[in-house]
PDB file of N, H, CA, C and O in Angstrom:
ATOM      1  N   UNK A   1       5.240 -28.477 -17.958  1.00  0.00           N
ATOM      2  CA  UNK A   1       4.276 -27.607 -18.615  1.00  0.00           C
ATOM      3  C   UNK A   1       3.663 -26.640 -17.603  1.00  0.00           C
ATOM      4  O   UNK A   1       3.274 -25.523 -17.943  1.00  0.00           O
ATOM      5  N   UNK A   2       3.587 -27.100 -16.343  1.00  0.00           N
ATOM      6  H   UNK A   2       3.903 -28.007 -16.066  1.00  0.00           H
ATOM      7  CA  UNK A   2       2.685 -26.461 -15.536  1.00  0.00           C
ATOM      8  C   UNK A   2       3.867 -24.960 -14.861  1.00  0.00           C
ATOM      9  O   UNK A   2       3.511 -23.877 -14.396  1.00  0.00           O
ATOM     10  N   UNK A   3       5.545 -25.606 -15.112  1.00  0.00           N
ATOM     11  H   UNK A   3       5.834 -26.486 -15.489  1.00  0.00           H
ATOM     12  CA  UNK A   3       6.018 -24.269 -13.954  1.00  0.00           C
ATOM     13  C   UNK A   3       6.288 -23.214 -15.539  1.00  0.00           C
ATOM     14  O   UNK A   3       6.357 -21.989 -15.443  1.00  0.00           O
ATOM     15  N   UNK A   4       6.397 -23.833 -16.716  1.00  0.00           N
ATOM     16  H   UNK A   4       6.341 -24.829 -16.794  1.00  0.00           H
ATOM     17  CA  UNK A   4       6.230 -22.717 -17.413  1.00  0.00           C
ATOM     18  C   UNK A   4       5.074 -21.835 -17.580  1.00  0.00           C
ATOM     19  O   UNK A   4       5.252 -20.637 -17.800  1.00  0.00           O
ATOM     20  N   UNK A   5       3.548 -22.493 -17.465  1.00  0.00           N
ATOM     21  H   UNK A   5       3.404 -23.466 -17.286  1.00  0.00           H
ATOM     22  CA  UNK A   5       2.911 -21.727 -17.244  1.00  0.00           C
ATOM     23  C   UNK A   5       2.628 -20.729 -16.201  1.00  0.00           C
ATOM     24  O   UNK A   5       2.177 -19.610 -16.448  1.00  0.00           O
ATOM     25  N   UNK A   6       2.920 -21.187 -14.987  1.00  0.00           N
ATOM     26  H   UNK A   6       3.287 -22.096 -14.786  1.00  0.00           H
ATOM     27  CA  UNK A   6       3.272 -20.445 -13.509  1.00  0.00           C
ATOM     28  C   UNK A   6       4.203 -19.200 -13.863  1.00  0.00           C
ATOM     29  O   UNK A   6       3.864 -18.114 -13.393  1.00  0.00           O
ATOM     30  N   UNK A   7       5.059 -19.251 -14.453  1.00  0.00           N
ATOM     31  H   UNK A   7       5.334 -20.134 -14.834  1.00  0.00           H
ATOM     32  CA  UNK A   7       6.370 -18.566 -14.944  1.00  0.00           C
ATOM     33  C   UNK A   7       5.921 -17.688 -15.475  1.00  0.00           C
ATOM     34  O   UNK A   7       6.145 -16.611 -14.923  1.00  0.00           O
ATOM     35  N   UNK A   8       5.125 -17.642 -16.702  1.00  0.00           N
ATOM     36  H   UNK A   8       4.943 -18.517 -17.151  1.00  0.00           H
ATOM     37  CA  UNK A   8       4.579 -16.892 -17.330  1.00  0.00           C
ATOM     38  C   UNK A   8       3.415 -15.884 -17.100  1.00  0.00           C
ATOM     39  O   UNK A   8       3.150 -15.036 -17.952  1.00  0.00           O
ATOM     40  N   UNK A   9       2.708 -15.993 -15.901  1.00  0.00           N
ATOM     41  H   UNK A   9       2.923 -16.682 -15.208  1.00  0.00           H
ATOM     42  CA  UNK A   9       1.866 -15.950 -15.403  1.00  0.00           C
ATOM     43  C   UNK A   9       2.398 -14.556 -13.918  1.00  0.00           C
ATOM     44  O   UNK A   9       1.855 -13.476 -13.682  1.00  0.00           O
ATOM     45  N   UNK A  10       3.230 -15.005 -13.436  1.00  0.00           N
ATOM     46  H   UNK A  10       3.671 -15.882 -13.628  1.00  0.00           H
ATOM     47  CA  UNK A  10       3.961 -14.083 -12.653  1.00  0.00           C
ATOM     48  C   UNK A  10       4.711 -13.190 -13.062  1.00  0.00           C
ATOM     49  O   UNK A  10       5.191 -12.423 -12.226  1.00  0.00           O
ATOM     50  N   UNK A  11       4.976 -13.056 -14.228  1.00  0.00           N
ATOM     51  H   UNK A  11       4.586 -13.679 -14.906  1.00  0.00           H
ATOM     52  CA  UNK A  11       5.900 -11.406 -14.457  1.00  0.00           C
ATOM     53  C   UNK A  11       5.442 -10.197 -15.000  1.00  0.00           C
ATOM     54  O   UNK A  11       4.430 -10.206 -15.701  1.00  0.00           O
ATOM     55  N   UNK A  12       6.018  -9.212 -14.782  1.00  0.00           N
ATOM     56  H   UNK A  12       6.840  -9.205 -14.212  1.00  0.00           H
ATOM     57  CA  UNK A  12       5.103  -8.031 -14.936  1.00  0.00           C
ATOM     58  C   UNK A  12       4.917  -7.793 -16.647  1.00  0.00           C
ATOM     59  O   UNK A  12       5.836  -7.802 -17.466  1.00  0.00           O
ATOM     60  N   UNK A  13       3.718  -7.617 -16.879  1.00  0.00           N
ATOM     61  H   UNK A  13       2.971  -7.609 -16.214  1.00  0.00           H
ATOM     62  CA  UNK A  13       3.923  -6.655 -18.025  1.00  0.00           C
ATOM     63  C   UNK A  13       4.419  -5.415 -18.350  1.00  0.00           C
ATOM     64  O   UNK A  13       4.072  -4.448 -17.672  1.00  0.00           O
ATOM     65  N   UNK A  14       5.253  -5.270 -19.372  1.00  0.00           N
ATOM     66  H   UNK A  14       5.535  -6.055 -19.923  1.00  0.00           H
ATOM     67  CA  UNK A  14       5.794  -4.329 -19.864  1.00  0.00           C
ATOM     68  C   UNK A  14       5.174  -2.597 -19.833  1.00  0.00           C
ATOM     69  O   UNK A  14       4.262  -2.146 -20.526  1.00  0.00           O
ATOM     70  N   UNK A  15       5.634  -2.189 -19.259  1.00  0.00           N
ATOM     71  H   UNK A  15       6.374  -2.555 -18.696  1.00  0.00           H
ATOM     72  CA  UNK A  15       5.119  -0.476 -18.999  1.00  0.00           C
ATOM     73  C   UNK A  15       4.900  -0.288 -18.063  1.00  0.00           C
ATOM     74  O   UNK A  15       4.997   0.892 -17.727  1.00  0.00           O
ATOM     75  N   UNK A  16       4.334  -1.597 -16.710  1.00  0.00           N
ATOM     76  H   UNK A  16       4.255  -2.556 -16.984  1.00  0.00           H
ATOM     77  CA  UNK A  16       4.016  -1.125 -15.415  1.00  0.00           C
ATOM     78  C   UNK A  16       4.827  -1.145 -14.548  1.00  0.00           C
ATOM     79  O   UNK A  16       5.830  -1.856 -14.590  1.00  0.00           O
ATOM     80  N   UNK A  17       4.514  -0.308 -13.538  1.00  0.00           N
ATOM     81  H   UNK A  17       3.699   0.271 -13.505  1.00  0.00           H
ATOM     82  CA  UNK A  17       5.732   0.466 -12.598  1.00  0.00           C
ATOM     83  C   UNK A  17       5.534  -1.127 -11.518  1.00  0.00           C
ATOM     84  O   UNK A  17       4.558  -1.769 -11.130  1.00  0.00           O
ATOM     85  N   UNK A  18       6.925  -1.246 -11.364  1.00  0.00           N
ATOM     86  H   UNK A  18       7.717  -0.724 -11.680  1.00  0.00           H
ATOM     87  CA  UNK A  18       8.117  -2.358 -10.679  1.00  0.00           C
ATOM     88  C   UNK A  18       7.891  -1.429  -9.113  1.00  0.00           C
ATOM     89  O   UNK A  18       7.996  -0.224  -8.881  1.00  0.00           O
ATOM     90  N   UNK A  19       7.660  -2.201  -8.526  1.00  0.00           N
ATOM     91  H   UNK A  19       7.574  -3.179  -8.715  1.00  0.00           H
ATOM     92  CA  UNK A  19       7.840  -1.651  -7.330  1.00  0.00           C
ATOM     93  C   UNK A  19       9.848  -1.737  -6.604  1.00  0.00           C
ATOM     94  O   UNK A  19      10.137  -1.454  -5.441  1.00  0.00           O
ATOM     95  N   UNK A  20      10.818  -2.159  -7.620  1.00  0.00           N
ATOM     96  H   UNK A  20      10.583  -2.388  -8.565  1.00  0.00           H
ATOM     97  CA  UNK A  20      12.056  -2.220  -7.145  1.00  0.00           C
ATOM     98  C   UNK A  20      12.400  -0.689  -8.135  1.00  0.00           C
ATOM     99  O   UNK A  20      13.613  -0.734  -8.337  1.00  0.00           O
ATOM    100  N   UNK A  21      11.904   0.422  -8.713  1.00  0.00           N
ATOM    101  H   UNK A  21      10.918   0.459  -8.550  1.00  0.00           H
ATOM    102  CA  UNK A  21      11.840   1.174  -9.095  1.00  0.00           C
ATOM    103  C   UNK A  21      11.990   2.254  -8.348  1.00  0.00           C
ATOM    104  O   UNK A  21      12.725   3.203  -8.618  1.00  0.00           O
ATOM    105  N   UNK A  22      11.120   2.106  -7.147  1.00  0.00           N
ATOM    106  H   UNK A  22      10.522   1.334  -6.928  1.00  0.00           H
ATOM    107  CA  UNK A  22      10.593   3.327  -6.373  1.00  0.00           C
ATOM    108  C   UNK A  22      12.574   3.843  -5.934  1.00  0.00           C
ATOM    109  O   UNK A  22      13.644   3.256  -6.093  1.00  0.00           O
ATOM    110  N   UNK A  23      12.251   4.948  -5.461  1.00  0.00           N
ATOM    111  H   UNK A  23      11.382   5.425  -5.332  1.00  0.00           H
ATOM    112  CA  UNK A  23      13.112   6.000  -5.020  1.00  0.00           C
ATOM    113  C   UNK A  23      13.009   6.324  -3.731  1.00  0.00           C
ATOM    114  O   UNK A  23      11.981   6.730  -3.189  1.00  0.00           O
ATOM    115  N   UNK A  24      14.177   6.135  -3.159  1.00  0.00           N
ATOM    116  H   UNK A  24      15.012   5.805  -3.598  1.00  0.00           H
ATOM    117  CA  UNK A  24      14.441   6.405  -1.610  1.00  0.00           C
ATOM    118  C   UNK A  24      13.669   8.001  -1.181  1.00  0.00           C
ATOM    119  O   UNK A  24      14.011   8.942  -1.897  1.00  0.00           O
ATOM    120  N   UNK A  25      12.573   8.322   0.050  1.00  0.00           N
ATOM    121  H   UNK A  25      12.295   7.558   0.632  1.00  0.00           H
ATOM    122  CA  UNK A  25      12.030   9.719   0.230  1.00  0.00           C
ATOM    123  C   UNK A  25      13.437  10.472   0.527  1.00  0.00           C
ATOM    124  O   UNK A  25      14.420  10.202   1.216  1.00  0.00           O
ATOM    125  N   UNK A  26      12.994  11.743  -0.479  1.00  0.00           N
ATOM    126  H   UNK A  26      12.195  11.962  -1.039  1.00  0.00           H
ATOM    127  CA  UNK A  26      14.190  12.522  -0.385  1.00  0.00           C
ATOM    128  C   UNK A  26      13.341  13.794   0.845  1.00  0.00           C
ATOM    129  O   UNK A  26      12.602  14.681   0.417  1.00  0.00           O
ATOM    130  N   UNK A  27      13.604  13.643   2.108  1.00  0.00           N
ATOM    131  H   UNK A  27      14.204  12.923   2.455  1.00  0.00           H
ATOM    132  CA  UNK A  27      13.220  14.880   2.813  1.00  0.00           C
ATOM    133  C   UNK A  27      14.127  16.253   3.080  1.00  0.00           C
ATOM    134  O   UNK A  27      14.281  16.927   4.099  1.00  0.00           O
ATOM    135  N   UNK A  28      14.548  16.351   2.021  1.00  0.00           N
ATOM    136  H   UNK A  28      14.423  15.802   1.194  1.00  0.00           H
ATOM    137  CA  UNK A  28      14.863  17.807   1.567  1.00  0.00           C
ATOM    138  C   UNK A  28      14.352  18.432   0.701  1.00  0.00           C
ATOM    139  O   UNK A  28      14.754  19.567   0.447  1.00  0.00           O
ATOM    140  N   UNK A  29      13.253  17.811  -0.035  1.00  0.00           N
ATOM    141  H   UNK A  29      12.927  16.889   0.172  1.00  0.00           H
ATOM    142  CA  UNK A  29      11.852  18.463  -0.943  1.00  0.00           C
ATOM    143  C   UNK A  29      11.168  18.660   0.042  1.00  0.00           C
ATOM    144  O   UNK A  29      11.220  17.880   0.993  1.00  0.00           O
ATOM    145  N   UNK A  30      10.054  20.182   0.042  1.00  0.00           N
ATOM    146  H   UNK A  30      10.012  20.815  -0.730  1.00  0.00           H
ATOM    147  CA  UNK A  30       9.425  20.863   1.301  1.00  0.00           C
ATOM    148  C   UNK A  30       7.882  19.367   1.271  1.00  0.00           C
ATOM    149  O   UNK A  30       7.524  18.659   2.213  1.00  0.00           O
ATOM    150  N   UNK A  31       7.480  19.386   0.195  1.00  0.00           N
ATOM    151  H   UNK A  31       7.771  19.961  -0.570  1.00  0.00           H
ATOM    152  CA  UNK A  31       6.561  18.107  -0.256  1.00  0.00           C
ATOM    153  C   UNK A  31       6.345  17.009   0.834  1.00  0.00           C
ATOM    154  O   UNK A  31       5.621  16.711   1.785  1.00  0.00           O
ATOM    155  N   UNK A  32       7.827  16.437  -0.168  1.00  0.00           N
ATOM    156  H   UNK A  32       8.415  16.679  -0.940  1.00  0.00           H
ATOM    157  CA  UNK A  32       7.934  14.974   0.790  1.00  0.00           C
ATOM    158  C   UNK A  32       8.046  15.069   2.035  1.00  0.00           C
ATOM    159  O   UNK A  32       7.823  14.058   2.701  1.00  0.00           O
ATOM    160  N   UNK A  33       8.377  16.155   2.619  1.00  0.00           N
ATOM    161  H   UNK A  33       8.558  16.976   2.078  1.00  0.00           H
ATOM    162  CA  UNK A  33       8.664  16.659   4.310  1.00  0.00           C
ATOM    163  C   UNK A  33       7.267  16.447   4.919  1.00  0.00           C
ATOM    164  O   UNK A  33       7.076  15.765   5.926  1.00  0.00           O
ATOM    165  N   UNK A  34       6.087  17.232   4.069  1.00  0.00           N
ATOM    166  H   UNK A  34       6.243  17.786   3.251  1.00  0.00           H
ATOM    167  CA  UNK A  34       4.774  17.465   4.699  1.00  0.00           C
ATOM    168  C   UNK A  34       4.364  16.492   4.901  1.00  0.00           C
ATOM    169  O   UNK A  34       3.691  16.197   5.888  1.00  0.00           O
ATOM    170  N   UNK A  35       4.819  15.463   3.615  1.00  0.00           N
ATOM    171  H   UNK A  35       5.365  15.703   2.813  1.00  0.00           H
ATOM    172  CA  UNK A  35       3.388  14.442   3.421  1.00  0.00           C
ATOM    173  C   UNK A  35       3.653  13.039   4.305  1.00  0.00           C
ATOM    174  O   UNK A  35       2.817  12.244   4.734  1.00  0.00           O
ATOM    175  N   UNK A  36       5.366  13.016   4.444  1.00  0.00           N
ATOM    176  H   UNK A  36       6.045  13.662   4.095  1.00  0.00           H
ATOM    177  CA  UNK A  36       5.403  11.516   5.088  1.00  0.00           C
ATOM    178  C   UNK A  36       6.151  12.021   6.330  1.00  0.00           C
ATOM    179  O   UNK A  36       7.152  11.365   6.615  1.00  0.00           O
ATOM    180  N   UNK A  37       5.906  12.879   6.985  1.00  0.00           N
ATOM    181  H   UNK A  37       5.093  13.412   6.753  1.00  0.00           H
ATOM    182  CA  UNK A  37       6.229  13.608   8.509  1.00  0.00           C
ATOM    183  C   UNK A  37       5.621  14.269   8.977  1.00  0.00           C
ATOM    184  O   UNK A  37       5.493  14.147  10.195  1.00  0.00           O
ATOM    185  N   UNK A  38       4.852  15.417   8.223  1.00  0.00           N
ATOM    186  H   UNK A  38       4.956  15.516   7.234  1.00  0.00           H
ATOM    187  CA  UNK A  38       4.159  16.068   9.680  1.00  0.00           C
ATOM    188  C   UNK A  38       2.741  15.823   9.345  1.00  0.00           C
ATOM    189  O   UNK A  38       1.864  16.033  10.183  1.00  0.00           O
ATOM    190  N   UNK A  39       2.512  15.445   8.311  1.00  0.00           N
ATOM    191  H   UNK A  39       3.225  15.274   7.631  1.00  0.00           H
ATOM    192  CA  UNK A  39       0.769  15.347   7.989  1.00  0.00           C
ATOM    193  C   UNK A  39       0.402  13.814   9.059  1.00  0.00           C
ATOM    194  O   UNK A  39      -0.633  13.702   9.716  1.00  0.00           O
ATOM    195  N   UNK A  40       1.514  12.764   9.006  1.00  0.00           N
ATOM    196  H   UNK A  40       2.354  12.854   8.472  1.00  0.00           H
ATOM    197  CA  UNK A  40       1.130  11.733   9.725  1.00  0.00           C
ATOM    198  C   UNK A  40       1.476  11.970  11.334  1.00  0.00           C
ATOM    199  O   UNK A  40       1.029  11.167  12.153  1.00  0.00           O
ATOM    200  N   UNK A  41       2.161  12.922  11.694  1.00  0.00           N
ATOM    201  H   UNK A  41       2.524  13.574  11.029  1.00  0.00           H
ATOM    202  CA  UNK A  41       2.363  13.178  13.340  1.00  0.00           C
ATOM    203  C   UNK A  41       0.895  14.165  13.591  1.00  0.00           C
ATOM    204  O   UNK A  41       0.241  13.883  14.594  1.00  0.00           O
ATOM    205  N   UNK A  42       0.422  15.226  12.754  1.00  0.00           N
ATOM    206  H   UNK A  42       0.953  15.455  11.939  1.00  0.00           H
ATOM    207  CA  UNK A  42      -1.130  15.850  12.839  1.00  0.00           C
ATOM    208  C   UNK A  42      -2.009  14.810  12.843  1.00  0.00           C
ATOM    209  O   UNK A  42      -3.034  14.922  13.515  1.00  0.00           O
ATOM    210  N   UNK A  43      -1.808  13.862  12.245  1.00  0.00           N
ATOM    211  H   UNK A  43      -0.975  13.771  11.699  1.00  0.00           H
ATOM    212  CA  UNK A  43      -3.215  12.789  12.181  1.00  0.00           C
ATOM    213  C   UNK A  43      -2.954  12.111  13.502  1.00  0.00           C
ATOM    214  O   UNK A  43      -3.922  12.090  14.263  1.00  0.00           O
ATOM    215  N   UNK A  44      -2.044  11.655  13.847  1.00  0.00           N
ATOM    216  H   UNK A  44      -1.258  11.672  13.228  1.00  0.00           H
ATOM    217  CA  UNK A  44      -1.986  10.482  15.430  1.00  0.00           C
ATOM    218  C   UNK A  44      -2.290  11.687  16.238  1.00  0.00           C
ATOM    219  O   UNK A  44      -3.360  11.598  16.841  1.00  0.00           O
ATOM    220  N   UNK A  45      -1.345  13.274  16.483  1.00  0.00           N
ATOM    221  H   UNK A  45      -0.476  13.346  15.993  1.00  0.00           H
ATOM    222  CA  UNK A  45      -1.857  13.885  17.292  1.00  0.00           C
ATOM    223  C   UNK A  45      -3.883  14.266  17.650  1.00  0.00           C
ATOM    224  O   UNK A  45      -4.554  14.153  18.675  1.00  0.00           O
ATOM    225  N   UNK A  46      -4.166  14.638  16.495  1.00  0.00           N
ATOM    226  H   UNK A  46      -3.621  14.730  15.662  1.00  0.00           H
ATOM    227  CA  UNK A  46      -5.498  14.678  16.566  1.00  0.00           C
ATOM    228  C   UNK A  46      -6.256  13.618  16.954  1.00  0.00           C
ATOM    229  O   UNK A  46      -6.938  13.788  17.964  1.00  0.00           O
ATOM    230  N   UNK A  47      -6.308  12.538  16.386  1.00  0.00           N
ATOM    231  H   UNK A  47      -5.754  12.400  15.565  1.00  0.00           H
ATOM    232  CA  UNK A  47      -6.971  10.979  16.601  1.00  0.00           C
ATOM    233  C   UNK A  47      -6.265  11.042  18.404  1.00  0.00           C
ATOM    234  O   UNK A  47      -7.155  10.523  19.077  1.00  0.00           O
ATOM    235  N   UNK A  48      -5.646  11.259  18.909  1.00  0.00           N
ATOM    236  H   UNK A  48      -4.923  11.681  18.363  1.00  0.00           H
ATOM    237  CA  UNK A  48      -5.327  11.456  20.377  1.00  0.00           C
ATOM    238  C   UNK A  48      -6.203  12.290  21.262  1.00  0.00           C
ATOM    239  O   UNK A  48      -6.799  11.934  22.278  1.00  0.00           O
ATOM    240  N   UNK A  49      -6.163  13.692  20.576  1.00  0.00           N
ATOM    241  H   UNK A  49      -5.678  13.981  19.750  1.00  0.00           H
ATOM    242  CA  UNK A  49      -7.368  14.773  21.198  1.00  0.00           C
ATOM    243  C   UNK A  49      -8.820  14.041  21.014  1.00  0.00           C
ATOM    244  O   UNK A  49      -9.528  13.883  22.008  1.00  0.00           O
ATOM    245  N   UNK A  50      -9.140  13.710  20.055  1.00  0.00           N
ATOM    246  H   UNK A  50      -8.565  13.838  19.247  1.00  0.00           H
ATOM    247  CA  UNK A  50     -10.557  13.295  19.670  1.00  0.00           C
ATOM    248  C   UNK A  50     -11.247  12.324  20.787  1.00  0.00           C
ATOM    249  O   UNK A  50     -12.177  12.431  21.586  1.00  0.00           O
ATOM    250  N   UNK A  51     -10.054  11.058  20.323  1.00  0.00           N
ATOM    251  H   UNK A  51      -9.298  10.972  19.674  1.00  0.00           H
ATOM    252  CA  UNK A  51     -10.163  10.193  21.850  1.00  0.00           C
ATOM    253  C   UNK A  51     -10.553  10.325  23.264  1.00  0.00           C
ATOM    254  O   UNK A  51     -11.274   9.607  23.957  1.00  0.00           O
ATOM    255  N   UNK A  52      -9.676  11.808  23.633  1.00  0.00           N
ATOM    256  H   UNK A  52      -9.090  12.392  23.070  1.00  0.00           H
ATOM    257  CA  UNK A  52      -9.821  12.198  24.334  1.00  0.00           C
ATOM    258  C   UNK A  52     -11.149  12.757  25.066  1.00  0.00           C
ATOM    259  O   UNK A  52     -11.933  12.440  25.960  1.00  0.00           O
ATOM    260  N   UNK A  53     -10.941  13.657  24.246  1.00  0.00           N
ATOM    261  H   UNK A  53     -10.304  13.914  23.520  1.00  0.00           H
ATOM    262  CA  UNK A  53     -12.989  14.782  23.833  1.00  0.00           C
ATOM    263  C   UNK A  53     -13.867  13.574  24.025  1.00  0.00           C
ATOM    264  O   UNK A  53     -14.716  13.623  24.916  1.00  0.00           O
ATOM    265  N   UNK A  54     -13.728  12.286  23.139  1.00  0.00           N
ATOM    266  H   UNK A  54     -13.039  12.246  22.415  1.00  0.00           H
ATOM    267  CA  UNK A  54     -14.943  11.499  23.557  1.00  0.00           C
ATOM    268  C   UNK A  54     -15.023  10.755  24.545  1.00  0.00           C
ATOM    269  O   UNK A  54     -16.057  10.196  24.910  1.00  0.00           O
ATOM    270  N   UNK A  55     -13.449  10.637  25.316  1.00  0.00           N
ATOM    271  H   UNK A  55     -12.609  11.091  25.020  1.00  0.00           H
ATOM    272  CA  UNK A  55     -13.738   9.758  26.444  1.00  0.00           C
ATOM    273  C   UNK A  55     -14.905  10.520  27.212  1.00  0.00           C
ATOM    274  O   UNK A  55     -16.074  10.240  27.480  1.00  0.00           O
ATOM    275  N   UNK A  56     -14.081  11.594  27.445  1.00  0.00           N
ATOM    276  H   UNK A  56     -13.132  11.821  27.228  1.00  0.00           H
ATOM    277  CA  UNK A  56     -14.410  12.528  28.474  1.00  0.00           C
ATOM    278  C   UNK A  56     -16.279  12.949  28.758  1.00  0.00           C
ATOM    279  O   UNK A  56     -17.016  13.216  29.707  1.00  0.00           O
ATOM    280  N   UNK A  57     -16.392  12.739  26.812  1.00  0.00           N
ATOM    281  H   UNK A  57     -15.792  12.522  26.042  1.00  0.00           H
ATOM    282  CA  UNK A  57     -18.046  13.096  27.069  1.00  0.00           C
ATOM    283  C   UNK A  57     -18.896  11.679  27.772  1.00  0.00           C
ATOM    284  O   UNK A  57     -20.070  11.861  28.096  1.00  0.00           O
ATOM    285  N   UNK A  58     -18.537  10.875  27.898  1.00  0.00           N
ATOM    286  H   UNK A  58     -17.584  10.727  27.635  1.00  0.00           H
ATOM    287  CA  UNK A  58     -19.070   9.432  28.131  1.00  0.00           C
ATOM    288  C   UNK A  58     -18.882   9.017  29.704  1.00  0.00           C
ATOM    289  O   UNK A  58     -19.244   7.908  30.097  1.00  0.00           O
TER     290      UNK A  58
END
């Protein structure tokens, strides 16, 4: 009784997005280029300068 309830209890409801759904990033959309490549190399670069700027003031 108990692993059918377990069973029942773990599967998705109907309409919500499956994460075995998702879609490989296609970086030949200009989009997906920005958002998962250069927006995250601008953020580590900056968080680097900043670091920097505040060592320096201290």
């Amino acid at each position: 009784m108990l692993s059918i309830f377990s069973t029942l209890l773990l599967q998705l409801p109907m309409g919500t997005p499956n994460p075995d759904d998702n879609k490989p990033v296609d970086l030949s959309d200009p989009f997906e280029l920005i958002v998962f490549i250069i927006i995250p190399i601008l953020a580590v670069f900056f968080y680097i300068l900043w670091r920097k700027k505040r060592k320096n003031k201290e």
